[in-house]
C-alpha positions in Angstrom: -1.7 -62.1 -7.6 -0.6 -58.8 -6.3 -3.0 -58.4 -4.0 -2.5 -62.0 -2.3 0.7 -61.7 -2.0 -0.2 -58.3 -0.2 -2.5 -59.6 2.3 -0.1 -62.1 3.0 2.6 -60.0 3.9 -0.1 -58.3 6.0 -0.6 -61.6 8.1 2.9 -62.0 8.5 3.5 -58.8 9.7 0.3 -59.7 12.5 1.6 -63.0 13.5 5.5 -61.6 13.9 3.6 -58.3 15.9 1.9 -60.6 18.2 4.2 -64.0 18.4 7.2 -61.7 18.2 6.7 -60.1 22.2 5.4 -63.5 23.3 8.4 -65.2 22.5 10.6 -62.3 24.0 8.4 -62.8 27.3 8.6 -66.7 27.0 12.8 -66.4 26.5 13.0 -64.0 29.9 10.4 -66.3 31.8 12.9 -69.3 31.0 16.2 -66.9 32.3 14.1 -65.9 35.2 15.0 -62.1 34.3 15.0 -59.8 31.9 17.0 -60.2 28.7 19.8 -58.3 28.6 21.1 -55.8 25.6 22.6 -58.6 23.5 20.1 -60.8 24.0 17.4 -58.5 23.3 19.6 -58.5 19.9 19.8 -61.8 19.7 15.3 -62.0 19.8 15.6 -58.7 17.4 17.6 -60.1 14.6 15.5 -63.3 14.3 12.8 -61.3 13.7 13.9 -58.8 11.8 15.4 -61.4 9.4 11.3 -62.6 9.0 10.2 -59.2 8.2 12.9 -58.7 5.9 11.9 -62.1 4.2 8.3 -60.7 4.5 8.8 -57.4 2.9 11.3 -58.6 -0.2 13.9 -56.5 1.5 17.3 -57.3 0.3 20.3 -55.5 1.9 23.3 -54.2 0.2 26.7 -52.9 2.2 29.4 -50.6 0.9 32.3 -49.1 1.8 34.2 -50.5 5.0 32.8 -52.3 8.0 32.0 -51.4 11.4 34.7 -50.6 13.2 35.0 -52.7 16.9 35.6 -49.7 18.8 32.0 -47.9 17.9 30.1 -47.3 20.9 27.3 -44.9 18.8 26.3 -45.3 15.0 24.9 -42.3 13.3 23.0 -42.3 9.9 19.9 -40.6 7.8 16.4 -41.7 8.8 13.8 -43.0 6.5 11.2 -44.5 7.9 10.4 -48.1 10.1 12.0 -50.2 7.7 15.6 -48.7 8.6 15.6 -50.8 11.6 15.1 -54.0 10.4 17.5 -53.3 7.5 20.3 -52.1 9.9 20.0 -55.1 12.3 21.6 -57.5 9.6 25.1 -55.3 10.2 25.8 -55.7 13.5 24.7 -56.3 17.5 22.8 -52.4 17.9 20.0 -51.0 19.9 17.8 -48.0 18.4 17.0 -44.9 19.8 13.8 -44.1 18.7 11.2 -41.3 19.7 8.7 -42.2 23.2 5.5 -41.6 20.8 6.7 -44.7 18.9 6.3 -46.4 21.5 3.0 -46.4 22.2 2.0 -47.4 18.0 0.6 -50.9 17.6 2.6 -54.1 16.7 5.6 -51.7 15.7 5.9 -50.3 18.7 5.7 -53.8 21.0 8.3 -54.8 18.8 10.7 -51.9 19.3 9.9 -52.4 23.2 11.1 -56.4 23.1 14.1 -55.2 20.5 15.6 -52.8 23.5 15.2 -49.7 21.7 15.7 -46.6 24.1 13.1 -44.4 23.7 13.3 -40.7 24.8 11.4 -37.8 25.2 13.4 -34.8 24.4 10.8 -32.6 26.2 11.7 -33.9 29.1 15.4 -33.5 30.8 14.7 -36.0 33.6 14.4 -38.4 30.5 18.3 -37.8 30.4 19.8 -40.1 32.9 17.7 -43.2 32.2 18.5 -43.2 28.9 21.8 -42.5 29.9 21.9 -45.5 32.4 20.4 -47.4 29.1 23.0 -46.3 27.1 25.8 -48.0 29.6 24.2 -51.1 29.5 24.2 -51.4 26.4 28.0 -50.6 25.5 28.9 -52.7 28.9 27.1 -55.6 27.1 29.5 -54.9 23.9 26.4 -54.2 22.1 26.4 -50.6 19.9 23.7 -47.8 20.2 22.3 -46.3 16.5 20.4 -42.9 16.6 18.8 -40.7 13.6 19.7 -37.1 14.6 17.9 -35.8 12.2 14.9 -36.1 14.8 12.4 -36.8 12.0 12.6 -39.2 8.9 13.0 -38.1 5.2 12.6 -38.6 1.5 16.3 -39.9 1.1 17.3 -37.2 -1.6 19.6 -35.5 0.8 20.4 -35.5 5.0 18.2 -33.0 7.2 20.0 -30.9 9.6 21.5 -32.7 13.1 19.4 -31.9 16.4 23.0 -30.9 18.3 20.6 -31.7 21.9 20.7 -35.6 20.6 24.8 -35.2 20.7 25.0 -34.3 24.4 25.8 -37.6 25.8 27.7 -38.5 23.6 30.2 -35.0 23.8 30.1 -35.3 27.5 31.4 -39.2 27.7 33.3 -38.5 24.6 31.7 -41.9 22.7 33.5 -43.1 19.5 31.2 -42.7 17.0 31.0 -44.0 13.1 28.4 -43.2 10.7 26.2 -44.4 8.2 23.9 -43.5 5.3 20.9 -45.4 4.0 18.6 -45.5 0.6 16.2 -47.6 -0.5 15.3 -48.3 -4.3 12.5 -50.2 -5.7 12.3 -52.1 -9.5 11.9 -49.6 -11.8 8.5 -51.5 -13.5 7.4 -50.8 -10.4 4.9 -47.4 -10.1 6.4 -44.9 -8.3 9.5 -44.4 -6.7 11.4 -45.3 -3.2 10.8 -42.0 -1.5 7.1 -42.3 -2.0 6.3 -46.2 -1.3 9.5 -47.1 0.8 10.6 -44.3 2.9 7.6 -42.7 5.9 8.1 -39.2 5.7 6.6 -35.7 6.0 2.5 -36.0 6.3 2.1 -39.8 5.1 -0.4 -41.6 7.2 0.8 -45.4 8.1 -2.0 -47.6 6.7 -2.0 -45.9 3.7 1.7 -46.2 3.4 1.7 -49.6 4.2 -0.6 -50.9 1.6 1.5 -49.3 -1.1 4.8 -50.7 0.7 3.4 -54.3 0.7 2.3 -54.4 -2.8 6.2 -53.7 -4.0 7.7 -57.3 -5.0 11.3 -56.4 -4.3 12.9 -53.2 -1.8 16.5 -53.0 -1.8 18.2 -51.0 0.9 21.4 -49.8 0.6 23.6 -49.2 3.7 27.1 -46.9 3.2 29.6 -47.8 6.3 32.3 -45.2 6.6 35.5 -46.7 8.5 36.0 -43.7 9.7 35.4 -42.5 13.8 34.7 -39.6 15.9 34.7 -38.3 19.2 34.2 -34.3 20.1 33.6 -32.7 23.5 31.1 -29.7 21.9 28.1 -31.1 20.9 27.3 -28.7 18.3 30.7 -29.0 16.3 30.1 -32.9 16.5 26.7 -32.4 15.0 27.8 -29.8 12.5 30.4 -32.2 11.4 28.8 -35.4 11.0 25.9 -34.0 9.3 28.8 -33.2 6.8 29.8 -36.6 6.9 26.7 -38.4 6.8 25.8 -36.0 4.0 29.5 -37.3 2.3 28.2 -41.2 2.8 25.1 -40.7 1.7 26.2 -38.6 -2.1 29.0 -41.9 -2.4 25.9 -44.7 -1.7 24.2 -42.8 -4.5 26.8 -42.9 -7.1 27.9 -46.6 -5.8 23.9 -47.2 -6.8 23.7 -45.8 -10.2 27.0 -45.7 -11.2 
């Protein structure tokens, strides 16, 4: 039974990787443009709510809510489900890494959702996503980023890239941050880190085989009311790591308290 309800999932995933960009291409052919931020959010969150559905994700907030004057939200990375978790807060675009996308299905998706990508390689990357990011907080939309730069195991919060906070200490963004976990049943083999969260050396198919066999995931999200704003972007990253790292030790004791 396991295993059918697996290769479902696995179908669903297809159909939603290859009806998903269709029906983002069908909605801009009927507006005679391209969508905009919001209603690239709009497409996202319909979507995401599938997947969600697909995958047995269920989402659980704490703490406060997010604040109306956020322009960036900043939280822990743990893999591709984090995005389809965090679209059930509130309108956001992702900044993701360019290799991501160029990945199949996953990456199509993250095209149609409006995620930014960038290349920190490359400086002349800088003011397109910059442009990017202004359309994004002119639509009223919000703008979530991982500076971490990678993805971990969820035990604790990697170091902050201080590069990925330059835009936002030059224009002086508000920012608010998050902190993310997942947890899995615990008949279930295993734990989180190693069948929920994509980390370290894991290859994606076999990830994904393991992730689509789990009957339930649950992903907690911690929202600290809290904002931010800094002009150096190595004290803002220094400090929010803090913070982030702060959210992340309350989720966990909100979790198994």
């Amino acid at each position: 039974m396991r295993k059918f309800h697996a290769i479902f999932k696995f179908l669903v995933f297809v159909f939603v990787g290859i009806i998903g960009p269709l029906d983002s291409r069908f909605r801009s052919f009927l507006k005679l443009r391209k969508l905009n931020p919001r209603e690239k959010y709009q497409w996202a969150t319909l979507w995401a709510a599938v997947l969600r559905w697909n995958f047995g994700i269920r989402v659980h907030n704490y703490g406060g809510n997010i604040n109306p004057d956020a322009q960036l939200l900043v939280s822990n990375h743990l893999g591709y489900l984090d995005i389809i978790s965090f679209l059930k807060l509130c309108p956001m675009n992702f900044v993701s890494k360019s290799d991501v996308e160029k990945w199949p299905l996953v990456g199509w998706l993250a095209d149609c959702a409006g995620t930014l990508f960038l290349n920190r390689e490359k400086k002349s990357d800088i003011p397109k996503v910059l442009n990017s990011f202004n359309q994004v907080l002119e639509s009223r939309s919000r703008v979530i980023f991982f500076p971490e730069g990678t993805s971990s195991g969820g035990s604790s919060v990697l170091p902050f890239h201080s590069s990925l906070f330059h835009l936002a200490a030059k224009n002086e963004w508000v920012i608010q941050t998050l902190a993310i976990k997942f947890t899995i049943p615990k008949k279930c083999e295993g734990s989180a880190s190693e069948r929920v969260c994509y980390w370290g050396d894991m290859e994606f198919v076999d990830h994904f085989k393991q992730m689509i066999l789990l009957p339930r995931i649950d992903c907690h999200i911690y929202i600290n009311e809290s904002v931010y704003s800094g002009k150096n972007r190595k004290v803002l990253a220094a400090d929010l790591n803090m913070v982030v790292s702060k959210n992340l030790d309350n989720l966990k004791s909100l979790i198994y308290e």
